[in-house]
N, C-alpha and C positions, 0 to 999 in steps of 0.2 A: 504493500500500500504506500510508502513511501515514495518508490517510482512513481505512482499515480502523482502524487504530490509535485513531484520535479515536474515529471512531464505536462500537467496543470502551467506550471510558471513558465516552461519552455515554449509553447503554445502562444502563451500571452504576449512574450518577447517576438514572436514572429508574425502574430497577424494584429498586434496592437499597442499600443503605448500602454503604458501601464506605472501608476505610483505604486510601490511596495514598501510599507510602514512595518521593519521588522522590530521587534521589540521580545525582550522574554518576559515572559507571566513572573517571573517574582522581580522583576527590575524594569519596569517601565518607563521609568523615569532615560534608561539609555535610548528610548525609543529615537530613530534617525530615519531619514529618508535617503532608499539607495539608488543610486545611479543602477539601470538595469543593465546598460551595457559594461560593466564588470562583475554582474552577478555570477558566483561561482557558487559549487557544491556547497563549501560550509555554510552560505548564508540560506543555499534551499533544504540544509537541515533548521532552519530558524523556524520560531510563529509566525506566522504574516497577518498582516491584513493588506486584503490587495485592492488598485481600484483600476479597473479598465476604461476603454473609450466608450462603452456602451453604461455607464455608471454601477456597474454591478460589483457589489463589496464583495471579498470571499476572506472568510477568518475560518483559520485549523486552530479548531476547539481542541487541547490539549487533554481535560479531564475524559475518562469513559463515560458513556452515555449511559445508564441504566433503567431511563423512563424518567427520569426526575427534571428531564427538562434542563440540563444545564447547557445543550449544543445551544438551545435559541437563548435562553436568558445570558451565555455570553455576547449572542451576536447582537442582540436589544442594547447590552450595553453599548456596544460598541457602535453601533447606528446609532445610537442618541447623541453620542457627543461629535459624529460626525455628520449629524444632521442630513445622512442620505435618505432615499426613498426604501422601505421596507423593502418593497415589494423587489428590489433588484439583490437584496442580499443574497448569499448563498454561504454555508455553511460546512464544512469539510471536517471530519475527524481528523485529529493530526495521531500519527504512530509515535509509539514510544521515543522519546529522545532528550536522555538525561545531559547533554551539554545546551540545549536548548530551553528546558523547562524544570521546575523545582515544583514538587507535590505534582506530583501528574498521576492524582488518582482519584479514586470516589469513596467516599467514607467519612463518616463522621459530622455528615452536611456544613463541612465546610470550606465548598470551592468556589461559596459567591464570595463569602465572606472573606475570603483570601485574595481573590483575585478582582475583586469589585475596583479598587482605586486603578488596577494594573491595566485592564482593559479601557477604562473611561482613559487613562493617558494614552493607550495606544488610539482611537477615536482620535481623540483629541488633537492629537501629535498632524493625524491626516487633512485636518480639518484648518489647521493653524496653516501648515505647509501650501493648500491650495487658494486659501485666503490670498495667502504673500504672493504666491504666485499670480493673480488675478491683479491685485494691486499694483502688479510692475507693469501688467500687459496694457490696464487703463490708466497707470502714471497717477495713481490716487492715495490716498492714505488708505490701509488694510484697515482701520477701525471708524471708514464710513462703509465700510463691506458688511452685509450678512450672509448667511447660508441658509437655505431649505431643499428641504428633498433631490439631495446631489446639486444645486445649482449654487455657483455664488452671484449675489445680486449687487450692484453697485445704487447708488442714490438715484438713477435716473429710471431707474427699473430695466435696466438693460441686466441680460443674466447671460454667466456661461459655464455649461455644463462641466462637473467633474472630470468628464473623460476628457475634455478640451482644454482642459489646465494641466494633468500628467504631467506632461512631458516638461512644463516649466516649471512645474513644483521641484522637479529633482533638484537636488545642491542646495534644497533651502536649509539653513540654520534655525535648528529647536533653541530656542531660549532653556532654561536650568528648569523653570518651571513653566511648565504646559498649561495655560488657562481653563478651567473645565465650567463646566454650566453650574448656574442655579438650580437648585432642584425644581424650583416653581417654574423653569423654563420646558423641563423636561414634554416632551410629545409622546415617547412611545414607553418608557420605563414608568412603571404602572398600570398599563393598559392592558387590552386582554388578547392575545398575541395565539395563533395556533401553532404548536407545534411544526420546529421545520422538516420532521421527520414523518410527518403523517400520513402524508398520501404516499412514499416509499412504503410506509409500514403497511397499509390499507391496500396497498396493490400487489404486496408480494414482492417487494424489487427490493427492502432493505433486508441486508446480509447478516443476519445474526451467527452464533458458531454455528450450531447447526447447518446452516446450508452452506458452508464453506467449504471446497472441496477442488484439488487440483489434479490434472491428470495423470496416470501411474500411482497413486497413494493406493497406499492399503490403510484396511480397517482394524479396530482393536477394539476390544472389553476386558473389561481386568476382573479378575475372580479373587474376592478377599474375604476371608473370615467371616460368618458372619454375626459371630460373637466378638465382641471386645475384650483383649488379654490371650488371644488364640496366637500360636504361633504355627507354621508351615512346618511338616513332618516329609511328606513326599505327596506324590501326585503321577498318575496314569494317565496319560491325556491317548491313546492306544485307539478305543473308539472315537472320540472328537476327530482325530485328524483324519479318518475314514469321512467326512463329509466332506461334499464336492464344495470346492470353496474355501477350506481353510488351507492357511498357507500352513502354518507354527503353532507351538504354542510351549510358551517360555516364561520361567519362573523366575522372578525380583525380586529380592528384599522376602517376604510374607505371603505374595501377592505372585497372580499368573496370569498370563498373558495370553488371550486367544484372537491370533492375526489372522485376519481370513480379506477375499477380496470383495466382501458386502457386511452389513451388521445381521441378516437375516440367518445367514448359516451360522454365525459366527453365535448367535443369543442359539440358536439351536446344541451345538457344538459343546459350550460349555457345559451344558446341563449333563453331560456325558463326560466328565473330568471325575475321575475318582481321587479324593483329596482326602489325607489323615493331617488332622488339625492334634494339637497339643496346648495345653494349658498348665502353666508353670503353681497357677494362684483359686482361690475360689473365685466365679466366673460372677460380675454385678448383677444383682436382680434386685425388685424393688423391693422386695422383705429386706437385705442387704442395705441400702438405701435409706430406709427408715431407723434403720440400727443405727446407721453410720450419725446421722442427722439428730437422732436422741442423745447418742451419747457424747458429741460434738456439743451441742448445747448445753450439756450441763457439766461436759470433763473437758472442751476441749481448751489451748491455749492459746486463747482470742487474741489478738494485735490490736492495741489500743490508737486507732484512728484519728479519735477527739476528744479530749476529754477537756470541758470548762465547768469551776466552780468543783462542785464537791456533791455528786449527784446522789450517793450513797448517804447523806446526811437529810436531802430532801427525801429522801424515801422513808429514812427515819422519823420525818418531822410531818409526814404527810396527815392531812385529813382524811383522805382518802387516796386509793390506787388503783388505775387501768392497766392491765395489761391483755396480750393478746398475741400468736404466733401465725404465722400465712407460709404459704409454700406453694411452690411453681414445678412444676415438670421439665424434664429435658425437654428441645421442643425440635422440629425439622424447619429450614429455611422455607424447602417445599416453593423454590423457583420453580414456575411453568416451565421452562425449559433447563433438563437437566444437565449436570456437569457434561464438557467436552471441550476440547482443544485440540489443535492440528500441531503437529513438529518435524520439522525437514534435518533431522542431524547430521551432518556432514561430520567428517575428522578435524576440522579446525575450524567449525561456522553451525549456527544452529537455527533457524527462522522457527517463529513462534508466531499465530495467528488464534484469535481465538477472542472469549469475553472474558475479562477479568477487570476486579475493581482497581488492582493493584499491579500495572505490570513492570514498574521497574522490579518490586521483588520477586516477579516471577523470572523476571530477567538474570535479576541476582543468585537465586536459587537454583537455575538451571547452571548458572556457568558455575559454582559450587560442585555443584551435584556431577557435572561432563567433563570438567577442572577442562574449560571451552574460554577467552577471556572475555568479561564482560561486550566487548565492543565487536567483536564480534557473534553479538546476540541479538538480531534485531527480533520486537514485539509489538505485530500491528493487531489494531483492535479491532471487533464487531461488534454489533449491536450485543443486547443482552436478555434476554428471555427474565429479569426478576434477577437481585442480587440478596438486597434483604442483609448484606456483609457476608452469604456464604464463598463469595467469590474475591473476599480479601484475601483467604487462605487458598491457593496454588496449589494445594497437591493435587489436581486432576492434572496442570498443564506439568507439572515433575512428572507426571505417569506416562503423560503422551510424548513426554521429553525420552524419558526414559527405554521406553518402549519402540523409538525410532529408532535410539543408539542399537539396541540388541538386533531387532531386525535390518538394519542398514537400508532401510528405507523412509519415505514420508509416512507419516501416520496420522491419521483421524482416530482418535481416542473418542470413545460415548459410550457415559454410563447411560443405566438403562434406572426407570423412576426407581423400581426396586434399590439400586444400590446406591442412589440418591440419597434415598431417606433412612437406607441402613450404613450409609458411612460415613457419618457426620456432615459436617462440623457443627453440633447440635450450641443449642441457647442452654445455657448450665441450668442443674436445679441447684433450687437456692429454698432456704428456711430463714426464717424472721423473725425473731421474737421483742416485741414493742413493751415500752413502762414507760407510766407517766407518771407522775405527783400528782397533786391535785391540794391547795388551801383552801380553808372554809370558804371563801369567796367564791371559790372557781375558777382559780387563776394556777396555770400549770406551773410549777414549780422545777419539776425535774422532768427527763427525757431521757430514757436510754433507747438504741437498737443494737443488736445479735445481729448478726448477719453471719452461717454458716452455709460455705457454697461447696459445691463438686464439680473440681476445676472452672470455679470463677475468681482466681483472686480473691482480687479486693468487693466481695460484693455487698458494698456499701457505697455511699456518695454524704463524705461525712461532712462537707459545709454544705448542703445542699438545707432549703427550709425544712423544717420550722427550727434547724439550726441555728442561730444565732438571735431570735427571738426568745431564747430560754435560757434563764442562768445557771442552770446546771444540768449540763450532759455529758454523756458518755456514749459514744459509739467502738463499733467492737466487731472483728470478723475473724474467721478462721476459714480455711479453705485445706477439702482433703483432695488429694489426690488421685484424682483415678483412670481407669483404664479406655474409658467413654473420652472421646475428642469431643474437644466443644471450641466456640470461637464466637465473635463479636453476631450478636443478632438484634435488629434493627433497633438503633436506641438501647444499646448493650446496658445490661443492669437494670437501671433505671424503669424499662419497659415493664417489671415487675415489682421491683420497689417503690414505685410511682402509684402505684395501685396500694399496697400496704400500707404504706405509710399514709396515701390518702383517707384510705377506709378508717386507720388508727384516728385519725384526727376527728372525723367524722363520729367515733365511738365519744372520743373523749368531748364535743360538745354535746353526745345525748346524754352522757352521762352527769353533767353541769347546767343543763337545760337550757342550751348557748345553740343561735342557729349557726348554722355551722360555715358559713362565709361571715357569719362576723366574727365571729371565733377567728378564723383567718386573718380577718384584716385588723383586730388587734392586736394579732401577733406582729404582723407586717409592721403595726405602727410602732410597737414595741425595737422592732429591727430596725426601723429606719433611726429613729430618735436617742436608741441606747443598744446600738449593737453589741452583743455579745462574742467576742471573736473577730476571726477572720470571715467573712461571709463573702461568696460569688456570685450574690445575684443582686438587683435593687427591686430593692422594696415597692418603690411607687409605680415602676413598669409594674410590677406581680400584681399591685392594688386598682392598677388600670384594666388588668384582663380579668381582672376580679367584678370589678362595677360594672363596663361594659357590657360581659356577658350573663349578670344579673339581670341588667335591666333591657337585656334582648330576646331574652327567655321569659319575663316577669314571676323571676324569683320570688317565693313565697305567695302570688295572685296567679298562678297557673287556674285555667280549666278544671273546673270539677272535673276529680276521678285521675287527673294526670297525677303520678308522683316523680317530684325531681329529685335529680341526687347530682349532688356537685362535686368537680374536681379540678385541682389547677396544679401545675410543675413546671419548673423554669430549667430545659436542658436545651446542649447545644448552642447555651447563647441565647434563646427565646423562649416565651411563657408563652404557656398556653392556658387557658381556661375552660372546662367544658361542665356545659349539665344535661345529662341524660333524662327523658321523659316515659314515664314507665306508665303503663294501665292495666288493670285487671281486669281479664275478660274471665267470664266463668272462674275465679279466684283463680286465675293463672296469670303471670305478669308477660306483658309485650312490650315490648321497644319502640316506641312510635316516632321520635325524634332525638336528636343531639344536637346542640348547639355549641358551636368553641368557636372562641376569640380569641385570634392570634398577636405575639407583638413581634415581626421579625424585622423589623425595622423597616425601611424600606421594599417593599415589595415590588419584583423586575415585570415577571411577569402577571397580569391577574388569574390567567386561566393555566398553566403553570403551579402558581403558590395553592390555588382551590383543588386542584388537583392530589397534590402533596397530602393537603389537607385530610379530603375524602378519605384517598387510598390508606393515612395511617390510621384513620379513626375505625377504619374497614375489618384493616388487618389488625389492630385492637381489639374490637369486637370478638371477629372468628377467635383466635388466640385466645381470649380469658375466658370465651364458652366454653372452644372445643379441642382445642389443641394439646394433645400428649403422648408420650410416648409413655410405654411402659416396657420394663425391662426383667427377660428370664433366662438366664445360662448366657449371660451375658450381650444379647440379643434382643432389641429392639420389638415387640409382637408387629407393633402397625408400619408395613412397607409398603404400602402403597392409600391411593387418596378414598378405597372403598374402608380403609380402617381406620386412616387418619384424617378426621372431619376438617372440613374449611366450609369460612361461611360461602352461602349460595346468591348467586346475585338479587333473589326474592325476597331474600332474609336482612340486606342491609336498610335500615330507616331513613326518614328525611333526614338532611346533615344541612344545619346551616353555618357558613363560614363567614369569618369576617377578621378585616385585618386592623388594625390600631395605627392610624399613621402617625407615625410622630417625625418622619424626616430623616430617623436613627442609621447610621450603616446598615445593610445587610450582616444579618445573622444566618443561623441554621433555619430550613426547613425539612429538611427531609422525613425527620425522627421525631420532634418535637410534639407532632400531635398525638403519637402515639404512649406516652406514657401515660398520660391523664385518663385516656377511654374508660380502661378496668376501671379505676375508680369510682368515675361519672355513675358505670352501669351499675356496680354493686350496693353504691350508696343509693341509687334511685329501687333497687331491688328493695334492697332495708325498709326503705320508705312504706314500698308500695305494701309489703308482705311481714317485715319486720323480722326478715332473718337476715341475720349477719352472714358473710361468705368470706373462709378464709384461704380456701383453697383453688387454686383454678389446674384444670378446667371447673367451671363455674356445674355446666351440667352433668358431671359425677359427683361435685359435691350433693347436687341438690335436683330433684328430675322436676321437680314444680319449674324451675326456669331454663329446663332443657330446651324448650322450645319460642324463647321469647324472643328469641328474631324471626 
């Protein structure tokens, strides 16, 4: 894909003038304009932003695309400040290229926030550049100049187009600092902008891995354990290679390899591999699970996180005490399309194609893995079927890497759903155990949390609210080790302590007979005016997603029969607010609406951020209903989606979004919405029905709200 890339700029050099504004995403400020007749190779490994004679912008979006909309919300940036016409943009993935870009990945939603000022300067840079240039050709002062829709205009209304400027914009001199717009100038950033990827994706023509495929490659599936803690004894592959079709089939590391020249023999094939597995240890299951997590709680040796004030003394001193435990399941990503990746390994060069969120370290880890040197590793990207963060972690493209080195050919590696959802990289379980204080008043005195995970670290977020609103806390975690892979899932941690700790709070104003957003927002007021600590969030953004989506919901004057339940978490950089709307039909509760009100500061695109929105409050929902795994002889029971529930398109409710402008930088969206959901729903559950829920999935704890989507 990189050749595409060249060959794009070489094109341009021959049938047309062309400005190219190269600049790197973490240094924009170098942003220059190049002369194109000495454009060479290093500079067409650079970012561009390009403009031709026909005014059509093209910018190589550096992050992976994964649905989140970052291809267009970079190029929205970058047309606003270079005030072209939308409509002529175009938009390019750029391939991996660590001397040209820094953070070239997707995770953690934060690649507006990162690259927000970096792009408005490469815009900007283009836009300065053609000014000056127009101003030499009319003998005018550049600042009786404006610009609209690719054109710049002089005093007389006389305009000349972008592409007509090119060639004398080159050699202009960038001043040290680039002028950028007023926000209140802004035309397209904020607006509601379609997807540049749409009609590719709607028509079949965008390339996700899956349909990536070059001619001569062979096929692979990889055969592993399908217990966790199993290790590889031998294998008879005797009948498999009797099918027509299969080339090989070749054992790595744990793991086997069936190469054939399609995936159909090849899934046929393996099912004919006689494999002895061995197990050094007693093999996880959820009886196992539950032991580990009891006696971790009350023997195990916590790592003190935070500790303010003296929390053991409020407990002593208490009028009264809440407490309360919650617990989460291992969970599957459960991307629509599952792991694959393509590998060309050569003896001293390795091409890598394929989705991933993360590919310089897949980059990295392959030339580790082939001891191949980095630079000679190129890693172009595709679309992505769902990432969710399973696809931060790279061992499928190590497999496909792998697996070309032994066969000495190209390889197309695809698991199949089953080994998807049976080989990680699952969401950790995690246990929780909450205590509050409580003085005659009602005013919380103490705060502790337990946080015991398997393979989650640190699973806690110990300056996170209602942190630093209380004088004396203690947070606390231990993490055991086990044999179950786990990795970052959407809004990692948080995704389920967002929901506990919400639901905790929620207990402790019914227990104080406090509604439970004001309860909130005296904390808040408590944290802004006498903070306790170190705290990462502000208070008065929290008390703004708080009011707002009170009074857009009509907190406490709902509809007869509606029961709300509220929830808010400030992660990623932004807060979110939501309240869930619950009704009894036949004493059964239903989900009829959610409302959340976002602060991510500035928002690029509208249809883009509402998007984000829906999808995490979606995938909130399905997840605290129904999402689990369970585990016996070290094996995962549900491998596929007839055992592992997701919600159904009939099942999600009205979602009303809304965003908070305040003019703020760009923060996170991607994650953001999703910690709050659980909480939203369980406290409007309480409401409606008056049981608590401390376990998700929500309908195994309880079949009365099996059905309430």
């Amino acid at each position: 894909m990189k050749n595409n890339r060249r060959d794009f700029l070489k094109n341009m050099l021959l049938t047309s003038g062309a400005l190219v504004v190269g600049f790197k995403t973490m240094a924009a400020e170098n942003a220059q304009i190049i002369d194109l007749n000495s454009l060479g190779d290093e500079l067409l490994s650079n970012a561009f932003l390009t403009i031709d004679s026909q005014n059509v912008i093209t910018i190589f979006s550096p992050n992976p695309e994964i649905g989140q909309g970052i291809k267009t919300a970079f190029a929205v940036i970058v047309a606003e400040e270079l005030d072209v016409d939308w409509e002529k943009v175009v938009v390019k993935q750029a391939d991996l290229d660590t001397k040209r870009f820094e953070r070239q990945l997707t995770g953690g939603s934060g690649a507006i926030k990162h690259s927000w000022e970096r792009l408005r300067k490469a815009g900007a840079a283009g836009k300065y550049a053609l000014v000056q240039a127009a101003a030499k050709k009319w003998n005018v002062s550049a600042n009786s100049l404006k610009t609209e829709k690719g054109k710049v205009i002089n005093e007389k209304g006389e305009s000349l187009t972008y592409g007509e400027l090119v060639n004398l914009a080159v050699g202009v001199t960038l001043p040290a600092d680039i002028p950028l717009k007023s926000t209140k100038d802004f035309t397209l950033i904020g607006k509601t902008i379609k997807s540049v990827d749409n009609k590719a994706v709607l028509t079949g023509k965008a390339i996700f891995g899956m349909d990536y495929k070059v001619p001569g490659m062979l096929y692979a599936q990889v055969i592993r354990s399908k217990s966790f803690g199993q290790k590889l004894v031998d294998f008879d592959a005797s009948e498999a290679l009797k099918i027509d079709g299969i080339i090989s089939v070749k054992s790595f590391g744990d793991k086997i390899a069936v190469i054939g020249k399609s995936n159909w023999p090849i899934m046929k094939a393996r099912k004919l591999v006689k494999i002895n597995w061995s197990a050094e240890k007693e093999l996880e299951s959820d009886e196992m699970h539950n032991r580990i997590f009891s006696d971790l709680m009350v023997n195990g040796k916590f790592e003190t996180r935070r500790k303010d004030g003296d929390v053991e003394q409020a407990f002593k001193d208490a009028h009264k005490i809440i407490e309360a435990e919650y617990q989460c399941p291992f969970l599957s990503h459960s991307p629509m399309e599952p792991m694959n990746f393509f590998a060309d390994v050569k003896s001293d060069s390795v091409k890598l194609v394929g989705p991933t969120q993360t590919p310089q370290s897949a980059q990295n880890q392959v030339s580790k893995l082939l001891n191949i040197p980095v630079e000679n590793i190129t890693v172009d990207l595709t679309k992505m079927g769902g990432g969710f963060g399973r696809r931060l972690n790279n061992d499928y493209a190590l497999e496909a890497a792998e697996v070309s080195a032994l066969a000495k050919a190209p390889i197309k590696l695809q698991w199949t759903r089953e080994d998807d959802m049976n080989g990680g990289i699952y969401r950790p379980a995690v246990r929780y155990k909450f205590k509050a204080s409580l003085d005659k008043a009602g005013n919380v005195t103490g705060f502790m949390l337990k946080g015991v995970g398997l393979n989650a670290g640190n699973s806690t977020r110990q300056d996170n609210f209602p942190v630093g609103a209380i004088d004396n806390v203690l947070v606390e975690s231990v993490d055991y080790k086990s044999d179950i892979t786990t990795g970052p899932w959407r809004a990692p941690i948080t995704n389920f302590l967002a929901y506990a700790e919400q639901a905790f709070i929620d207990e402790i104003a019914f227990a104080v007979g406090k509604d439970p957003v004001k309860l909130r927002l005296e904390l808040l007021k408590k944290a802004q005016e006498m903070p306790v600590g170190k705290i990462t969030y502000e208070p008065a953004r929290f008390e703004k997603v708080i009011t707002t989506v009170a009074e857009r919901a009509k907190w406490g004057n709902a509809k007869k029969g509606i029961h709300q339940g509220f929830s808010v978490y400030f992660s990623h950089n932004s807060y979110v607010a939501q309240i869930a709307e619950v009704e009894l039909k036949k004493g059964k509760p239903s989900l009829k609406k959610v409302f959340a009100v976002t602060d991510c500061g500035i928002v690029i695109n509208q249809s883009g951020a509402r998007n984000q929105i829906y999808g995490a409050i979606v995938d909130g929902l399905g997840h605290a209903m129904y999402g689990n795994l369970n585990f016996e002889n070290g094996a995962p029971k549900q491998t596929n989606f007839d055992q592992y529930r997701m919600i159904k398109f009939n099942e999600v409710p009205e979602i009303d979004a809304y965003f908070v402008d305040n003019g703020i930088d760009p923060t996170g969206l991607g994650e953001p919405a999703l910690p709050p959901t659980g909480g939203a729903l369980a406290n409007a559950i309480f409401k409606a029905t008056g049981k608590r829920l401390y376990k998700q999935p929500f309908a195994m704890e309880d079949e009365k709200v099996a059905e309430i989507l």
